[in-house]
Residue frames as qw, qx, qy, qz and C-alpha x, y, z in Angstrom:
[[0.410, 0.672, -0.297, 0.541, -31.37, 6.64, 19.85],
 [0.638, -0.362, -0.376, 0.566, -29.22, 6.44, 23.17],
 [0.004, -0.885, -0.127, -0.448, -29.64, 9.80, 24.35],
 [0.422, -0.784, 0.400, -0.218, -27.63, 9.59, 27.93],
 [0.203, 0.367, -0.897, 0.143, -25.24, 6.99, 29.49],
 [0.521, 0.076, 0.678, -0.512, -28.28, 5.80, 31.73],
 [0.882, 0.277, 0.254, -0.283, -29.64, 4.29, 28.51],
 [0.381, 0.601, -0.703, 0.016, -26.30, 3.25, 27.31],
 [0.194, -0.255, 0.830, -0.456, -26.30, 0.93, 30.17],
 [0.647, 0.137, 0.511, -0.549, -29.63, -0.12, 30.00],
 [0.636, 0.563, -0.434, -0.301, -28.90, -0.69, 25.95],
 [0.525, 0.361, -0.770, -0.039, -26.07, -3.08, 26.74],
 [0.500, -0.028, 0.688, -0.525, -28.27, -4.79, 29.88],
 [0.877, 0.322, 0.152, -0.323, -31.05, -5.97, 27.14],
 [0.716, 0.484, -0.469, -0.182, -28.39, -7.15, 24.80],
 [0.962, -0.260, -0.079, 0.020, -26.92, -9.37, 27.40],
 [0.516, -0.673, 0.356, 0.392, -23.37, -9.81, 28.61],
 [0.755, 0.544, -0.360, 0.069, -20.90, -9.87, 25.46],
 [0.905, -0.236, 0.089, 0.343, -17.63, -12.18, 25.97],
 [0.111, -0.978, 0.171, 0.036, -15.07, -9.49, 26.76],
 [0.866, 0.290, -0.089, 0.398, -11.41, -10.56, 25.73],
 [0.457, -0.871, 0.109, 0.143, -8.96, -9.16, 28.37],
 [0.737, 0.314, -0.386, 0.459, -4.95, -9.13, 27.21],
 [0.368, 0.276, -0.426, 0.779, -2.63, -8.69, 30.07],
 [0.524, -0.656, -0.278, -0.466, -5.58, -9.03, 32.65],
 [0.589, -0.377, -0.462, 0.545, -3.16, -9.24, 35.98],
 [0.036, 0.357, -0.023, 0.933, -4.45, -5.81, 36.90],
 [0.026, -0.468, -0.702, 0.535, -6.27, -5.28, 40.19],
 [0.275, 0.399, 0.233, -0.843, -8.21, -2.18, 38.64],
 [0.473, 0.156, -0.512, -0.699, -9.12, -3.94, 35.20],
 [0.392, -0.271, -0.852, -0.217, -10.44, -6.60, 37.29],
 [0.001, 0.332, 0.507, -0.796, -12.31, -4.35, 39.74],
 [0.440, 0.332, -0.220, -0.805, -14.04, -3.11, 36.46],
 [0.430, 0.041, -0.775, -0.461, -14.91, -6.62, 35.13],
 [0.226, -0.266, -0.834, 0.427, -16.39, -7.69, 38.40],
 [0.206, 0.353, 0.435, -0.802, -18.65, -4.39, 38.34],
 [0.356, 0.340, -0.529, -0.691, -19.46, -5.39, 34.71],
 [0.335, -0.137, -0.929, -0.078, -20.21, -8.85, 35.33],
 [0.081, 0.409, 0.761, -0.497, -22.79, -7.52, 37.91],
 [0.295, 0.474, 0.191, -0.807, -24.43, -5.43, 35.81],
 [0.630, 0.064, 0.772, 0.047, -24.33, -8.19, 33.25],
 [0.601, 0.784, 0.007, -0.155, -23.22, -6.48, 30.38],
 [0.448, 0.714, -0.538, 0.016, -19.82, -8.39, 29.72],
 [0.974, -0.178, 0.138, 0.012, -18.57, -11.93, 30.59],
 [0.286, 0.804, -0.484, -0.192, -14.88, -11.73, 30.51],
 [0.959, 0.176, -0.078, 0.207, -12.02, -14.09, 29.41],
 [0.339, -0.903, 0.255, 0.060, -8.49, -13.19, 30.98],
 [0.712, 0.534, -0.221, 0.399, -5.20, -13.50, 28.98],
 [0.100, -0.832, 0.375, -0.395, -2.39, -13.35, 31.50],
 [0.205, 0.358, -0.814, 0.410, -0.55, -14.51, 34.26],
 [0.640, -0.327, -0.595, -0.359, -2.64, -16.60, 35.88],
 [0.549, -0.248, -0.581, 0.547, -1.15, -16.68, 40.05],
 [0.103, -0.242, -0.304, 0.916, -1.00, -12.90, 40.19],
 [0.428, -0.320, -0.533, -0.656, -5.01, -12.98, 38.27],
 [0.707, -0.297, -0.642, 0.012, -6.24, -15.18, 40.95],
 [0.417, 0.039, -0.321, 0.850, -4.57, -13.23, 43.60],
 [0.194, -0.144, 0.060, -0.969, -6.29, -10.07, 42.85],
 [0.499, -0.273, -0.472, -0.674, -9.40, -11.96, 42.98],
 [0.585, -0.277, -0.659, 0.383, -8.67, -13.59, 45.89],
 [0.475, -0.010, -0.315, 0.821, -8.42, -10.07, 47.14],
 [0.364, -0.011, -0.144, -0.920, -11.34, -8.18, 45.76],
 [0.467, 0.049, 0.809, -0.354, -13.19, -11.49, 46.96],
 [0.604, 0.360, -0.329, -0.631, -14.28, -13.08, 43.58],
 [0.867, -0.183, 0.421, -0.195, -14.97, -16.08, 43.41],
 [0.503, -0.190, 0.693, 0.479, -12.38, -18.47, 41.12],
 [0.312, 0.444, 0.765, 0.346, -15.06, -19.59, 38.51],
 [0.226, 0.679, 0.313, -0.625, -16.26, -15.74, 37.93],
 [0.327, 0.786, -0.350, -0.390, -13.80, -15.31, 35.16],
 [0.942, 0.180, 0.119, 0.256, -12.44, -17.92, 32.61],
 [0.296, -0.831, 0.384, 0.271, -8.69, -17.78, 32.68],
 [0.843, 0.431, -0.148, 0.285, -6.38, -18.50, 29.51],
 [0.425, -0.814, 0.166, 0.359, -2.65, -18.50, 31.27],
 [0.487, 0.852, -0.128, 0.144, -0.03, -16.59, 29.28],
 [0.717, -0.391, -0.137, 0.561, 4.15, -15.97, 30.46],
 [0.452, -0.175, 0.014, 0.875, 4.35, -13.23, 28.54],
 [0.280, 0.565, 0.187, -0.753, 2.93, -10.04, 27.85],
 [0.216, 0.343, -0.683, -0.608, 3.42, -10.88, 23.97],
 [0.015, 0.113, 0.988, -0.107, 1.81, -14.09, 24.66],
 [0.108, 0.521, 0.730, -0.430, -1.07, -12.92, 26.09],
 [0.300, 0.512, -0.268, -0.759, -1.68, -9.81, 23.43],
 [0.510, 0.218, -0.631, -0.543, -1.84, -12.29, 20.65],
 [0.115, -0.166, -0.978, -0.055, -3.66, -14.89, 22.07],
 [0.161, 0.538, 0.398, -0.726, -6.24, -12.08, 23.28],
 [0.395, 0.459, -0.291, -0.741, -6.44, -10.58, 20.03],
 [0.076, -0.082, -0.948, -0.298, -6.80, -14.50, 17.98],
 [0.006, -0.134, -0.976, 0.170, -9.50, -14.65, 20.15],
 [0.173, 0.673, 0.359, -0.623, -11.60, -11.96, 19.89],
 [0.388, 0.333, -0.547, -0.663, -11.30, -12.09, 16.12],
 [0.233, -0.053, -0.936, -0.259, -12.73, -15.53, 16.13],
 [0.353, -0.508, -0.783, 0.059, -15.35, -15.76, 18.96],
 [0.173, -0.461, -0.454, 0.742, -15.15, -12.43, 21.29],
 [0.114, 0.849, 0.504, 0.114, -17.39, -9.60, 20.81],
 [0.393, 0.840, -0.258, 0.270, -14.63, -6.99, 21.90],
 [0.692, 0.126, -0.324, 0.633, -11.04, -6.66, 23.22],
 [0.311, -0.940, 0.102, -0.100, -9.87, -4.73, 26.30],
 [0.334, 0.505, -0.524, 0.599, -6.11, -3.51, 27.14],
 [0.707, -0.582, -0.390, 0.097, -4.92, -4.52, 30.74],
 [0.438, -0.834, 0.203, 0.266, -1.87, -4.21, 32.23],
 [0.775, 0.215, 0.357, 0.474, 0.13, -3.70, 29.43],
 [0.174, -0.358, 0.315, 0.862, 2.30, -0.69, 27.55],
 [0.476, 0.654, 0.056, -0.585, -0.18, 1.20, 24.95],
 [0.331, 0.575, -0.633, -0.399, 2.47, 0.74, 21.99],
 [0.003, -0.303, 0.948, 0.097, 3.06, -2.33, 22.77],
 [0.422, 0.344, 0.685, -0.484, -1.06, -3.55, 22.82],
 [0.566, 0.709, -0.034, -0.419, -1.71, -1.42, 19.75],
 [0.180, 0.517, -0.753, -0.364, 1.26, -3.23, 17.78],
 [0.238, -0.076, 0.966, -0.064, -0.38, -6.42, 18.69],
 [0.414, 0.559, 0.510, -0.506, -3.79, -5.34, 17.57],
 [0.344, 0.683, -0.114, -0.634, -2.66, -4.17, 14.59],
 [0.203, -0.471, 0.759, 0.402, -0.58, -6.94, 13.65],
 [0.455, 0.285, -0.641, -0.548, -1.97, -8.66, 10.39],
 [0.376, 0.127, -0.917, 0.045, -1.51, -12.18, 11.25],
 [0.224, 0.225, 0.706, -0.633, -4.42, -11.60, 14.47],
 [0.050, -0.394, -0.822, -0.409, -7.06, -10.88, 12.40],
 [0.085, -0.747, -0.430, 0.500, -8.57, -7.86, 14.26],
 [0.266, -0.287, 0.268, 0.880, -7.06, -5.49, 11.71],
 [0.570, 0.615, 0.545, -0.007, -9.78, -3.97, 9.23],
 [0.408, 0.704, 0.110, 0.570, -9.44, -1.77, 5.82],
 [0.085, -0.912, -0.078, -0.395, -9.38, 1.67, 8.29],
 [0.430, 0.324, -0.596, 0.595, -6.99, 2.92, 10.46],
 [0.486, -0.577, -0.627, 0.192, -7.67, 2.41, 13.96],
 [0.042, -0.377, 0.156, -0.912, -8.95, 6.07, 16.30],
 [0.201, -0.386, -0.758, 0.486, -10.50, 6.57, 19.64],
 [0.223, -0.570, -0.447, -0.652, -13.81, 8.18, 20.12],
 [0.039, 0.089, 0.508, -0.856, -14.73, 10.27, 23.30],
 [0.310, -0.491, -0.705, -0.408, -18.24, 9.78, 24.45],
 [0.069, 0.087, -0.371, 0.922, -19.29, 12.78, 26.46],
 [0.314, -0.741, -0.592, -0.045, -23.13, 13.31, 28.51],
 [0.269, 0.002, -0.306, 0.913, -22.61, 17.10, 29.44],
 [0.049, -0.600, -0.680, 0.418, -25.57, 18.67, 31.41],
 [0.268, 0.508, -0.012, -0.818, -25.48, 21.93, 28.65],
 [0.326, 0.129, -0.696, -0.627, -25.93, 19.86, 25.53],
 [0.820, -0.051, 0.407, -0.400, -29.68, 17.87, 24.97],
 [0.887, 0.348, -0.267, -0.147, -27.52, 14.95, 23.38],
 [0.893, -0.136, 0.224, 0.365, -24.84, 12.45, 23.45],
 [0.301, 0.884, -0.357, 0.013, -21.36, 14.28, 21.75],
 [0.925, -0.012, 0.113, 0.362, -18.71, 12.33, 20.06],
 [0.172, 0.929, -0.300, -0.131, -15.56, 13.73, 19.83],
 [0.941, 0.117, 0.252, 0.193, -12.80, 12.41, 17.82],
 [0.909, -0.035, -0.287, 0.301, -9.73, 11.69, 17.61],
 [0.058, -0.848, 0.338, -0.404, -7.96, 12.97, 20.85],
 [0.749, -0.495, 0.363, -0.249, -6.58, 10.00, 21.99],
 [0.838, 0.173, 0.427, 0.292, -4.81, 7.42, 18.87],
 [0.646, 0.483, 0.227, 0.546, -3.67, 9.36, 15.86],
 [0.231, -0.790, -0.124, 0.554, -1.07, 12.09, 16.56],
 [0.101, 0.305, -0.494, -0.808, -0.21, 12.76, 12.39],
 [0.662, 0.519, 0.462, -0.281, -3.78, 12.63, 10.26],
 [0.156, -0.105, 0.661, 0.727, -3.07, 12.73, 6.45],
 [0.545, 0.147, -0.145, -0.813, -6.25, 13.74, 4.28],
 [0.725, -0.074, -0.584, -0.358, -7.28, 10.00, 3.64],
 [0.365, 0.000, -0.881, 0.301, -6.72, 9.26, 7.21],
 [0.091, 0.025, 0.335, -0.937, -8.86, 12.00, 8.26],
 [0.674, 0.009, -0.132, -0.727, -11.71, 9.93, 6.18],
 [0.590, -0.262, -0.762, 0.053, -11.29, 6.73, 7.83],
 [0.207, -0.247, -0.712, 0.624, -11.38, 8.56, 11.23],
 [0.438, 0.049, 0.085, -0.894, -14.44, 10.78, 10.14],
 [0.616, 0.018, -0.708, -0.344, -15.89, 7.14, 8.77],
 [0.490, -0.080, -0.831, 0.249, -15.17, 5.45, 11.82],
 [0.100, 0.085, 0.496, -0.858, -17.14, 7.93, 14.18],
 [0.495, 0.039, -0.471, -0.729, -19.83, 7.60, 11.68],
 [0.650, -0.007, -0.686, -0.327, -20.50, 4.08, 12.41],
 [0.317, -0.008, -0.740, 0.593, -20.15, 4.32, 15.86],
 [0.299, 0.029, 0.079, -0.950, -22.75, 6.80, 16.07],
 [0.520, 0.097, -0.672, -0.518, -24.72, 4.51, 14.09],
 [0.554, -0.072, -0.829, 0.041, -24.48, 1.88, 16.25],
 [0.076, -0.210, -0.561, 0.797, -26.17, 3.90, 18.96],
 [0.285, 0.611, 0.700, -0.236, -29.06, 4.57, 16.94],
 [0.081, 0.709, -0.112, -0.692, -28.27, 7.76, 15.14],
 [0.707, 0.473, 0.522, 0.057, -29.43, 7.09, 11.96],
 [0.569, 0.658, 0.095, 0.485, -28.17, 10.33, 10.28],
 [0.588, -0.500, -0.129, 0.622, -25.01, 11.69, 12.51],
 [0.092, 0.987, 0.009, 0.132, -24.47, 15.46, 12.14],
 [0.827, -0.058, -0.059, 0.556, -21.00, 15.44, 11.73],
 [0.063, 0.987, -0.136, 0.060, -19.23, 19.19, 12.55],
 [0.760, 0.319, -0.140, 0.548, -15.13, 19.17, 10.98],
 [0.542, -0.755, -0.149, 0.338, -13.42, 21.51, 13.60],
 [0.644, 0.373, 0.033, 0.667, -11.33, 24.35, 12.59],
 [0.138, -0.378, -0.201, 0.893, -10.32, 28.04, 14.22],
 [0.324, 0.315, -0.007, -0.892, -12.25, 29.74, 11.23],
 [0.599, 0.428, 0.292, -0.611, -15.45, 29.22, 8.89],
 [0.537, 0.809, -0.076, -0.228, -13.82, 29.24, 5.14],
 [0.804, 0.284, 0.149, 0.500, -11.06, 27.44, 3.26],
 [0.120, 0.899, -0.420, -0.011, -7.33, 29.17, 3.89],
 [0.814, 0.427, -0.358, 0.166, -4.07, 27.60, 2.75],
 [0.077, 0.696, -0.546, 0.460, -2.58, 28.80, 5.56],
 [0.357, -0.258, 0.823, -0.358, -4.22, 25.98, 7.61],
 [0.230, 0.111, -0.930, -0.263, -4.30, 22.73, 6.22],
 [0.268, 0.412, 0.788, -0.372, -7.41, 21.46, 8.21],
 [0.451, 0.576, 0.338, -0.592, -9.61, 23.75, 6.50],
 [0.496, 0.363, -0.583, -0.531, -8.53, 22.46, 2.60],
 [0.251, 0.063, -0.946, -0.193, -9.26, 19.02, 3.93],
 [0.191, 0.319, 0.632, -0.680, -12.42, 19.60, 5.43],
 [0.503, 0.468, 0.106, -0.719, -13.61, 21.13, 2.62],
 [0.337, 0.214, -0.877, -0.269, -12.77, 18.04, 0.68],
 [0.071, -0.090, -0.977, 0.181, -14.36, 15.72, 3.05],
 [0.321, 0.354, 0.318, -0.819, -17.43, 18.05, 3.44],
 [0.432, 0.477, -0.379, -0.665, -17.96, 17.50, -0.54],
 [0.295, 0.035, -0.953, 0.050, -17.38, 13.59, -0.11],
 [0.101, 0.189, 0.741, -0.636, -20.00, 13.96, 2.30],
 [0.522, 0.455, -0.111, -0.713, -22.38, 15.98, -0.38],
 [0.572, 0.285, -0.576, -0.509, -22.04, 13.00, -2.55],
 [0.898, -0.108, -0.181, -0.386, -23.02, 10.65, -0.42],
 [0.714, 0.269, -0.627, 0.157, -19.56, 8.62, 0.24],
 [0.014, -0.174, 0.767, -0.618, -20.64, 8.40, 4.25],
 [0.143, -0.460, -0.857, -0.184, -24.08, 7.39, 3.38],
 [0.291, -0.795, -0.470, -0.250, -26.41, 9.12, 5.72],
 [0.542, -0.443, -0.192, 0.688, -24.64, 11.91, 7.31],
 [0.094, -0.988, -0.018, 0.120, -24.56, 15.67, 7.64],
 [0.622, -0.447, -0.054, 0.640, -20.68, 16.60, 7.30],
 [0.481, 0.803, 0.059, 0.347, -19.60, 19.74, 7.32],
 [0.609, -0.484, 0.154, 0.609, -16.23, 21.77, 7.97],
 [0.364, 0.203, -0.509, 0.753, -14.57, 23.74, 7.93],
 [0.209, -0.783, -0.281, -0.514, -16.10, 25.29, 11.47],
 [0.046, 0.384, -0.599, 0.701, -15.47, 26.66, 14.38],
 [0.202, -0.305, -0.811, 0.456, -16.70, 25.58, 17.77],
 [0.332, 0.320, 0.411, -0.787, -19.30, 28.39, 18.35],
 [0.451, 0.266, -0.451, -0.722, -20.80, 27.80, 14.65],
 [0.243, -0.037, -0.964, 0.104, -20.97, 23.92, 15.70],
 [0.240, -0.176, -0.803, 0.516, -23.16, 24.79, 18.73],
 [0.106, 0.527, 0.247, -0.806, -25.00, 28.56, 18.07],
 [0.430, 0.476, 0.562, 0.522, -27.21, 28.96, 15.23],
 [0.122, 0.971, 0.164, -0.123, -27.42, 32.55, 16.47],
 [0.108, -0.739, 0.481, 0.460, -23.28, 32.97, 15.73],
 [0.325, 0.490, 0.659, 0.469, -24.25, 30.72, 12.04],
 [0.273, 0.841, 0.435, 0.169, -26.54, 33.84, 11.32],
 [0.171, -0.915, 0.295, 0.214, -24.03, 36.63, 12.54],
 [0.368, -0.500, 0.612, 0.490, -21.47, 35.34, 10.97],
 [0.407, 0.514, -0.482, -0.581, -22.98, 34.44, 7.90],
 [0.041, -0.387, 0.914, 0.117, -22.28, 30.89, 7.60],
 [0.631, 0.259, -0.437, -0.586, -24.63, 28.31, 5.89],
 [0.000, 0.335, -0.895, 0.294, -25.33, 25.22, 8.08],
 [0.606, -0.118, -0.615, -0.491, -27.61, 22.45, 8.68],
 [0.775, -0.071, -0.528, 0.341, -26.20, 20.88, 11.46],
 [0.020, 0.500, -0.298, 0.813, -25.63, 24.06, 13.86],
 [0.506, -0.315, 0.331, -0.732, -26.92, 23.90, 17.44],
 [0.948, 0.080, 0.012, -0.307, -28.07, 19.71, 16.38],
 [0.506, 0.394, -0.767, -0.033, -24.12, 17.90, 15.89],
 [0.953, -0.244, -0.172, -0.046, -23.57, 14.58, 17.09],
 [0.883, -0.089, 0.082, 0.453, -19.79, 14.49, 16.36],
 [0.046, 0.992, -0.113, -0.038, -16.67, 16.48, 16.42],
 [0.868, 0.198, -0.007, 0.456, -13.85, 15.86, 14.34],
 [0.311, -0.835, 0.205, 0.405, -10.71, 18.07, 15.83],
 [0.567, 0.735, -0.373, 0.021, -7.86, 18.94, 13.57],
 [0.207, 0.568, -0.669, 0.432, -5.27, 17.27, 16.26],
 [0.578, -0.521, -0.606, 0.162, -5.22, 14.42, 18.78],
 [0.192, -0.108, -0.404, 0.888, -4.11, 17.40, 21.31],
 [0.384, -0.119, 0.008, -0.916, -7.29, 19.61, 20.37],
 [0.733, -0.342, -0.470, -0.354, -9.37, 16.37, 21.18],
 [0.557, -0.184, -0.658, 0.472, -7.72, 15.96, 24.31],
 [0.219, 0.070, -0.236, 0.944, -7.66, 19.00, 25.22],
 [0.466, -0.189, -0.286, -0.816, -11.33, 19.55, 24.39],
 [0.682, -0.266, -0.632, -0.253, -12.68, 16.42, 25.87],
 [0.546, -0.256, -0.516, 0.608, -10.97, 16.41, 29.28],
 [0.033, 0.049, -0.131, 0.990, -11.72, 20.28, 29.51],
 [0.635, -0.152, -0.568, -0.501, -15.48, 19.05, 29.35],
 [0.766, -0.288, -0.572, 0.056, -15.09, 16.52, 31.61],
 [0.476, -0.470, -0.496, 0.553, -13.40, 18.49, 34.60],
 [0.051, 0.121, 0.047, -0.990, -14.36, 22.18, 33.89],
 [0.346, 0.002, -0.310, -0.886, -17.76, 21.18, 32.44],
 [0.503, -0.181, 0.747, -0.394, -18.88, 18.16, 34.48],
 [0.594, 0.402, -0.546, -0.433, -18.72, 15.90, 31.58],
 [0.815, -0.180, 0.550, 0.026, -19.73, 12.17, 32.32],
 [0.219, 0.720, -0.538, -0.379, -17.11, 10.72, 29.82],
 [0.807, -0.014, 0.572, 0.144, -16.44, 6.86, 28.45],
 [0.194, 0.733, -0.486, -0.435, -14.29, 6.18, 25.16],
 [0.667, -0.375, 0.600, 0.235, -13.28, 3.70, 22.98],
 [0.073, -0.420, 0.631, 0.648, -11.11, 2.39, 19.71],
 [0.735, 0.522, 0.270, -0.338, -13.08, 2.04, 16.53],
 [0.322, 0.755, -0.417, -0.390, -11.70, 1.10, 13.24],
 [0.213, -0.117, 0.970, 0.021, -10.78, -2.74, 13.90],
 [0.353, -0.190, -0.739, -0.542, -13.20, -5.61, 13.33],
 [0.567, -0.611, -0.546, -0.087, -13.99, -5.60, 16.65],
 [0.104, -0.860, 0.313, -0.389, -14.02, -2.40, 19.32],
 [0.664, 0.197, -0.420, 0.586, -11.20, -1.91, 21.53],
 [0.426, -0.879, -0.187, -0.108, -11.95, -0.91, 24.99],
 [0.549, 0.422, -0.326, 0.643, -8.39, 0.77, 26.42],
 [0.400, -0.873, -0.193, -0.199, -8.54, 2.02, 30.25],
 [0.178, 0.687, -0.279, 0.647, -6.68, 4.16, 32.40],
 [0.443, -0.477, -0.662, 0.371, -5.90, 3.59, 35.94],
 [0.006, -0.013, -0.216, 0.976, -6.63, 7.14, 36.42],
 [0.328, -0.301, -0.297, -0.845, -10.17, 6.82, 35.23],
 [0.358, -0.248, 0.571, -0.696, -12.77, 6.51, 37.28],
 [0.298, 0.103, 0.947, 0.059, -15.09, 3.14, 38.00],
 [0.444, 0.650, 0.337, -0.518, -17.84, 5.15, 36.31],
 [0.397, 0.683, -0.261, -0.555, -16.01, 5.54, 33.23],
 [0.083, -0.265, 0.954, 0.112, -14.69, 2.09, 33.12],
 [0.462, 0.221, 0.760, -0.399, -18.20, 1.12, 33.05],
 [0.478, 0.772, 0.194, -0.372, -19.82, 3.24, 30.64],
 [0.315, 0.579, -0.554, -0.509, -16.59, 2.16, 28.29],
 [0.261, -0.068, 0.959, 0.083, -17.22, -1.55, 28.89],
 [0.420, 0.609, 0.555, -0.380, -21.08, -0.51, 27.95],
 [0.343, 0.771, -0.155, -0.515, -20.10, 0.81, 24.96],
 [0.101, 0.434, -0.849, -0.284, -17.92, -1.57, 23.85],
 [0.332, 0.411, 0.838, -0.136, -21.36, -4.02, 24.16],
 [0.463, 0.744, 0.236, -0.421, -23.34, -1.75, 22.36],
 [0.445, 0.673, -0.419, -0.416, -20.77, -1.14, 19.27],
 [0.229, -0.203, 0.943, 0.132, -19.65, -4.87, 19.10]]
């Protein structure tokens, strides 16, 4: 079981570089990240894009020519779907460059690429926080901003298998709500207690899930016994499904700069992950998502 980011790294070091599939790779900061990736030799990339203003940046960040194979595109559109073809056929996963969100995700999604699977596609926060002794997934504060009850079990599914693929054999899944107990008055907690029961029978294989709970029940098995509340999984989750992409933002990023959260993310739910960065984030997280996106690929 990956237990920090320092063996996250080291995880996708033994498996060797995977062949990273860039769309819209004229981006000085997404090739600043592939250039610290290729040294740590956990991702060989391929670059969809404009090829003059690629070549450029590298010229600039001193890379040599031959670091990166270059496929040249004219248009963003262009480059999306020839990114995505390719990484359904041969790549291991896909990364977003310089390109509009919507306009990436429409390309990702689009049938005719072949990247598309059964589930809808959600983004998984991967958090190392110096109070917890584990990894903590937290989902979905970042892709889906209306959940419907059968989306909420492809995006409790898809955290599942992510977990998985880090070693976690049986993922302790905790469903996020304000209170403990099934009320009509908030919808999260009747579909929680659906998915909780789907869980009881088995239809996530090996997994813990339960919900409704609150955040201290999640974390305290001394507020489980004060409050009453019947749990397995208290004080031990892996994963945290929010009712709202806002309460996963809100939660994950509060973590990361109020709680010195090392932090890395990415989309699950395709056939193959979907790394997405931010020029805001830092080269640390850009790393630890390119490492991740080796490890779940």
């Amino acid at each position: 079981m990956i237990s920090n980011f320092a063996a996250l790294l080291d995880a996708a070091r033994q498996r060797g570089p995977r062949r990273c599939v860039v769309a819209c790779a004229d981006d000085f900061s997404t090739i600043e990240a592939l250039r610290e990736a290729r040294h740590e030799k956990i991702a060989n990339a391929v670059l969809f894009g404009n090829q003059a203003r690629i070549e450029s940046i590298e010229a600039t960040l001193k890379i040599p020519l031959d670091s990166f194979e270059i496929r040249p595109c004219a248009t963003e559109e262009e480059a999306i779907k020839a990114a995505v073809r390719d990484v359904a056929q041969t790549g291991d996963f896909l990364m977003k460059g310089r390109v509009n969100t919507s306009t990436f995700l429409h390309g990702v999604l689009e049938e005719s690429g072949g990247l598309r699977g059964s589930r809808i596609l959600s983004h998984v926060a991967l958090l190392e926080l110096p109070s917890y002794h584990k990894m903590l997934f937290i989902t979905d504060g970042g892709m889906n901003t209306e959940l419907d009850l059968k989306r909420k079990i492809d995006v409790v599914s898809n955290a599942i298998a992510l977990a998985r693929s880090l070693g976690i054999e049986r993922p302790k899944v905790a469903l996020l709500s304000a209170i403990e107990r099934v009320n009509i008055q908030i919808s999260d907690t009747l579909d929680w207690a659906i998915i909780t029961r789907m869980g009881e029978q088995g239809e996530f294989g090996e997994a813990d899930v339960e919900g409704p709970l609150a955040l201290d029940i999640a974390f305290s098995p001394a507020s489980a016994q004060i409050k009453k509340v019947a749990t397995r999984i208290s004080g031990e989750v892996d994963v945290l499904v929010v009712p709202s992409i806002s309460t996963g933002n809100i939660l994950a990023k509060g973590l990361q700069y109020l709680g010195s959260a090392k932090i890395c993310g990415i989309i699950v739910g395709a056939r193959k992950p979907v790394v997405m960065l931010s020029r805001s984030d830092s080269p640390q997280t850009k790393l630890f998502s390119m490492a991740l996106g080796n490890v779940a690929s």
